[in-house]
N, C-alpha and C positions, 0 to 999 in steps of 0.2 A: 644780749646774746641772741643769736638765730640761729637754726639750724633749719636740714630741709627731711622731710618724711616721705618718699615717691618724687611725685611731680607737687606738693604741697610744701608750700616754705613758713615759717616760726620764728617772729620774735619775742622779745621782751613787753611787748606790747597789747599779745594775744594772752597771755597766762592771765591766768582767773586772779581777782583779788585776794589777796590773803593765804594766797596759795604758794608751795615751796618752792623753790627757782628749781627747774630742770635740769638735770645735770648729767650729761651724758660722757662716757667713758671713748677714753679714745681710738678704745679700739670699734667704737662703732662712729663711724665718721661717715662723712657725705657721700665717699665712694662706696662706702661697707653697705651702705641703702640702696646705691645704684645697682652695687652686683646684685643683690639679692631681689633686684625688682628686673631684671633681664633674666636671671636664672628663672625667675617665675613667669615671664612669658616665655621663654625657651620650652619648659614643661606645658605650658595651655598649650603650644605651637603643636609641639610632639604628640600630644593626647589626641590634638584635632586631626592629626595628619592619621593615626592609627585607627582609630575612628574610622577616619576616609576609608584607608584600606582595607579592613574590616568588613566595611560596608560594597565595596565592591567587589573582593572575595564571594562574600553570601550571594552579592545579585548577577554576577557573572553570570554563573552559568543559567539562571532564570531568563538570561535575557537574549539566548539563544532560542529560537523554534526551529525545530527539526521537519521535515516532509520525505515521508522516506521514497523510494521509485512505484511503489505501489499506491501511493494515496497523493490525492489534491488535499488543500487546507483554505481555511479560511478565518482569518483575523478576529478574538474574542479577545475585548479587555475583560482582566480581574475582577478590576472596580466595580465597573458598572455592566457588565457579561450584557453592553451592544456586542452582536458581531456584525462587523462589517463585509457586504458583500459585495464591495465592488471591483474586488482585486482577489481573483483566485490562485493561489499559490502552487507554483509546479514544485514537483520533487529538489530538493535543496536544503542550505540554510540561510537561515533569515535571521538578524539582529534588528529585535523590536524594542527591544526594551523589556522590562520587569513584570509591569502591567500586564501582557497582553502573553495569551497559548492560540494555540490552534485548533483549530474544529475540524479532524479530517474524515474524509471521504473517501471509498474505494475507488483505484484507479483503473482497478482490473475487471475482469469480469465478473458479472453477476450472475447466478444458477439460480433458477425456475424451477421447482419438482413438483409434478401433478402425477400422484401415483395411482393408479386405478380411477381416472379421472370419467365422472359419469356421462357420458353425452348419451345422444338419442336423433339416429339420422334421418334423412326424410324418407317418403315412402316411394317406393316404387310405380304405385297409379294409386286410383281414387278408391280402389278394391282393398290398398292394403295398406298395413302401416309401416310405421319407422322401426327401428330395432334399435333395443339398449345397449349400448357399450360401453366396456371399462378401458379405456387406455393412459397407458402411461405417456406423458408428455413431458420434456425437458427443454429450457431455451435457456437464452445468454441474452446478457443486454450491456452496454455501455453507457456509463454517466458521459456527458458534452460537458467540455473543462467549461467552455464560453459561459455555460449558463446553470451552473454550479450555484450560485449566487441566486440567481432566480428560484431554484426549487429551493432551497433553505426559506426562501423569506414563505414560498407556498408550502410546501409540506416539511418541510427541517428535516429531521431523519427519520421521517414515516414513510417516505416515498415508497420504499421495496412493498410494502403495504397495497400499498395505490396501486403498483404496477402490476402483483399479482392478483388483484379483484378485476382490473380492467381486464387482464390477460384470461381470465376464469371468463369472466362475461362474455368476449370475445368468441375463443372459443369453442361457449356451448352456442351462442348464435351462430356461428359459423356450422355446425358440425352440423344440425339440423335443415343445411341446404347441398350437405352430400347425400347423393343416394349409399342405398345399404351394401351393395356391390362395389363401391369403390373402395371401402372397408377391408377387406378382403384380397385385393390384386392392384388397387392402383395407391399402394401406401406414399411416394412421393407426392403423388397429384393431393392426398391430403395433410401432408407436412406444408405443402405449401400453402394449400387454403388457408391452415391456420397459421402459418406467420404473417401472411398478407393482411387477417382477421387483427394480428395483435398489434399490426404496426398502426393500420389506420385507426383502430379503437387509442391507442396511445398517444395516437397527435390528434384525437378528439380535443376542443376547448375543455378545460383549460390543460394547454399540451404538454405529455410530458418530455421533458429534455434527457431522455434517453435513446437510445441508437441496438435496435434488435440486431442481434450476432444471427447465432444460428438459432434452427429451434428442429427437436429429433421428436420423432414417434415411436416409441416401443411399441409394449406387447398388446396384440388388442385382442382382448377375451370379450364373449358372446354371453349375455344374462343366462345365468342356469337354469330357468324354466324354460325359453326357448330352446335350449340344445338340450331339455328334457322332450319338450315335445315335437320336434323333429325324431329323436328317437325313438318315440310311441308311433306314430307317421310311419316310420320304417318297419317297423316290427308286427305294425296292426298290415302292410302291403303283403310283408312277409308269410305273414298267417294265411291271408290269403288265398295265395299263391299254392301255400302248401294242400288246401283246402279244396283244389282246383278252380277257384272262382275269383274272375280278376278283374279288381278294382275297376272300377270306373275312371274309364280316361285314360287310362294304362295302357302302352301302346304290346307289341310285340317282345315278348323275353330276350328275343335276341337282341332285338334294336336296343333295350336297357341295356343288355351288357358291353352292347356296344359304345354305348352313351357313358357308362360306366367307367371303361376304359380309358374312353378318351379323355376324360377328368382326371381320371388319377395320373396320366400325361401329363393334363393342363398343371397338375397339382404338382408333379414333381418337376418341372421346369420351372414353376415359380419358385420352389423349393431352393430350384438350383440358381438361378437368377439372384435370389436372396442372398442367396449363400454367397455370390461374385460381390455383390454390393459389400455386404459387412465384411467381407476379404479384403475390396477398397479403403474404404471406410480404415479399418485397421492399418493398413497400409498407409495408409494420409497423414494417421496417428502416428504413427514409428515416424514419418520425415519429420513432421511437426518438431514433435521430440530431441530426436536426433538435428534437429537444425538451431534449436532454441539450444541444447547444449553447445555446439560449436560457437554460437553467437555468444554464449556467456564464456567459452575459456577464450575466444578472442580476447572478447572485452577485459578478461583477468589479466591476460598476458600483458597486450597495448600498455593498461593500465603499470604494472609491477615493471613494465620496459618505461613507461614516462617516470615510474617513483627511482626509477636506478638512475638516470638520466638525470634527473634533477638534484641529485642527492652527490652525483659525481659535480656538477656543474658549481654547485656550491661548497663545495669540496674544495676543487681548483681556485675558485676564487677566494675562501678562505685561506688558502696557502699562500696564496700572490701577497694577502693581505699584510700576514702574518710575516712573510719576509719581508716585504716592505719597512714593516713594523718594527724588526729586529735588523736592518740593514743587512739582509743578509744578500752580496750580490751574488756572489760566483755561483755559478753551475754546482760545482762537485759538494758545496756545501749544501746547497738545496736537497741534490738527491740522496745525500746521508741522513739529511733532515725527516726525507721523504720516508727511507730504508726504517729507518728507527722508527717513526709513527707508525709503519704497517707492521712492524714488531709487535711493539706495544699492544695494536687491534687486536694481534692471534690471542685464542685461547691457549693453543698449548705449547706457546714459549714465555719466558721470564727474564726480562731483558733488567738488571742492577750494573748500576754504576759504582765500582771501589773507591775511587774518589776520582776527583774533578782536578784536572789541572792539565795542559799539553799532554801526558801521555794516559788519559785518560781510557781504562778498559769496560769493556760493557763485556758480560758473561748472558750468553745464550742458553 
């Protein structure tokens, strides 16, 4: 007797000595082994296939990186968190695989605040000295996509770091080679000093790969012992005066008050001058504004006009298909086919068929 077990075959010649002859039933026969050995890779087949999709379900969406319009990126594997910096990522998506996220970076601007920022300007002659000041300073700066890569492997995300010491440095060196009178009347001519101060301190070795925007000067207040003793100065002339005895050096009362005048002049035309600038200034803002909204409902519109557009286009070719598919040639069937689907779309009709047959009713 032989039979077979799988892919292993049995005869009378393998059973153990002494042993009782084998005797199988017939309802388990050679084919009753086969089914049962195909049903059983049928099942490893299906587990491995569920498995599969299982596992690419979960990694899916791992293995999308996102960059959104605001930020660059740069390539981290999981694994072993190299990032790679030779390929800086524009806004998009990217299919990397499982492994690997992004390391992003600002793509917009970056804000500088030095609030009551101390400088100390130079002096007028060798007779006198510099005068302390507190101003406010504000700048902007831009990361360079190009070399995105370069500052990671030199400072990783410490740079804003770096860039406000150098820009501190900068312009207290700088601010020490304005006289004390430009302080006071020529506020451009020192907005400029120090951006020109931070740019070239920034492309010092080793350089940074940033790009200065703008850079603003606010308020510039005067150390309060000095505008204390200017006011003792004025008050001790005062007494004087009163005292009929005048000061030394002190020209003519009239000529002061003449000199007087003319300054509160000079003072209220800077005044007014000021006031024209931050009137621009403000105005520059409103276009800005005003023009970055129009550029974004453009971009909305364009956009929602290319997703309608493409949405019809495959639309149409869906239908083409679809007739094709269901041989439907004639016209007049097409556009009942048509009529009834844009039914179906509304929300507030209820299209039911009574029944199906040549006089078929559809209730609206």
């Amino acid at each position: 007797m032989s039979f077979s077990l799988g892919d292993e075959k049995f005869d009378d010649d393998d059973m153990v000595p002494g042993a009782p002859a084998l005797s199988l039933p017939e309802s388990h026969s050679q084919s009753d082994f086969g089914r049962r050995d195909s049903s059983l890779k049928y099942v490893v087949f299906g587990g491995l296939i569920s498995i599969g999709l299982l596992l690419m379900v979960s990694l899916l969406p791992f293995s999308y990186q996102a960059v959104e319009y605001h930020e660059y990126g740069l390539l981290q594997s999981r694994t072993t968190s190299e990032v790679f910096t030779g390929n800086v990522y524009s806004p998009g998506r990217y299919w990397e695989g499982p492994d690997f996220v992004m390391k992003k970076f600002t793509a917009t601007a970056h804000f500088v605040d030095f609030a009551e920022f101390g400088i100390f300007s130079a002096a007028e002659s060798n007779e006198t000295v510099g005068v302390t000041f507190y101003v406010d300073i504000t700048f902007s700066y831009f990361l360079k996509q190009s070399e995105i890569g370069d500052l990671y492997k030199t400072y990783a995300f410490d740079y804003a770091e770096v860039v406000e010491a150098r820009a501190a440095e900068a312009i207290r060196n700088r601010a020490g080679k304005i006289l004390t009178e430009a302080y006071f009347g020529q506020r451009t001519y020192v907005a400029e000093q120090f951006k020109d101060a931070v740019i070239l301190r920034l492309n010092d070795s080793p350089a940074m790969p940033v790009e200065v925007d703008q850079l603003y000067v606010g308020a510039i207040r005067v150390e309060e012992s000095l505008s204390q003793k200017k006011m003792e100065r004025v008050l001790q002339a005062a007494c004087l005066w009163v005292c009929g005895v005048r000061p030394p050096g002190v020209v003519d009362p009239q000529h002061e008050t003449n000199a007087a005048e003319e300054y509160r002049k000079v003072a209220q035309l800077e005044r007014d001058y000021t006031a024209v600038q931050v009137n621009q200034i403000q105005l520059e803002k409103t276009k800005v504004l005003e023009l970055a909204a129009s550029y974004g409902t453009l971009a909305v519109q364009k956009a929602e006009a290319e997703a309608t557009q493409l949405v019809e286009m495959t639309r149409t070719e869906g239908f083409r298909n679809l007739t094709d598919k269901l041989n439907v040639t004639e016209e007049k069937h097409k556009a009942s086919f048509d009529y009834l689907y844009n039914l179906d779309r509304m929300e507030d009709a209820n299209a039911t068929a009574t029944f199906l047959s040549d006089f078929t009713v559809f209730k609206i």
